[in-house]
N, C-alpha and C positions, 0 to 999 in steps of 0.2 A: 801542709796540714791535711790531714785525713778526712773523707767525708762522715760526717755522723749518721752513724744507722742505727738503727733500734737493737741488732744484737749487741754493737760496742757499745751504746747506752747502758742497756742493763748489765754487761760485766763491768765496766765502769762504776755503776750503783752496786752491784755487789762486791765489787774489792773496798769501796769505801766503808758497807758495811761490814767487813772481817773474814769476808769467805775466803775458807783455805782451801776447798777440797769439792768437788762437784760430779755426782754420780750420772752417769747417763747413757744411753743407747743413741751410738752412733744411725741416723738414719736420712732417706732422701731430704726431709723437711726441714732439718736440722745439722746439713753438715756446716754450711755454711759459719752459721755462728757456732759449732764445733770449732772449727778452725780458728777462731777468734780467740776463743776460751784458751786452747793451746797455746795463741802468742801470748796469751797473757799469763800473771804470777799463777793463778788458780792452778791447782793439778786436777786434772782431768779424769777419772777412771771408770772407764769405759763398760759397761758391758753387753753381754749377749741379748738379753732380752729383757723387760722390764722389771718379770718376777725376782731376776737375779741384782737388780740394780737397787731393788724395792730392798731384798734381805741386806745388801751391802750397806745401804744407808743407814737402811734401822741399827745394825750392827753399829756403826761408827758411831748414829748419833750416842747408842748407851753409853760407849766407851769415849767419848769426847762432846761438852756440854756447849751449845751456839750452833746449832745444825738448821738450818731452813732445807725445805725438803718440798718439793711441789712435782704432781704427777698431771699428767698431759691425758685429757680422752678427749676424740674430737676438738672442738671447738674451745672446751670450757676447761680449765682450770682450776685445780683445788692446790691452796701453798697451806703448810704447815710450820709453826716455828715450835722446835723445841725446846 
């Protein structure tokens, strides 16, 4: 058995909630659970930089309804459900 961590927690809590798809900028803070997200069903799509990951989601969320979207500054946290 695998040890639980906080990244496999919350992909864990989001494959239960429905998530198919998950936008993001690979970077040092986050590859780890990068990597997580990849062994898991989620498909991954990666981008450049935030602005580009920002237009990808928004895009997707129009065109597909059930999107959670949350963006990272410093410390704090803003999630949106659409």
């Amino acid at each position: 058995m695998q040890k639980m961590t906080v990244g496999r927690y919350l992909i864990l809590r989001l494959e239960e909630a429905g998530l198919e798809h998950m936008f993001g900028v690979p970077g040092d803070y986050v590859l780890d659970f990068m990597d997580r997200v990849v062994e898991s069903p989620i498909h991954l799509i990666g981008n450049c930089n935030e602005l580009n990951a920002g237009y990808a989601a928004d895009a997707y969320a129009r065109l597909a309804p059930g999107i959670w979207h949350q963006t990272m500054r410093g410390p704090y946290n803003d999630v949106y459900s659409y």
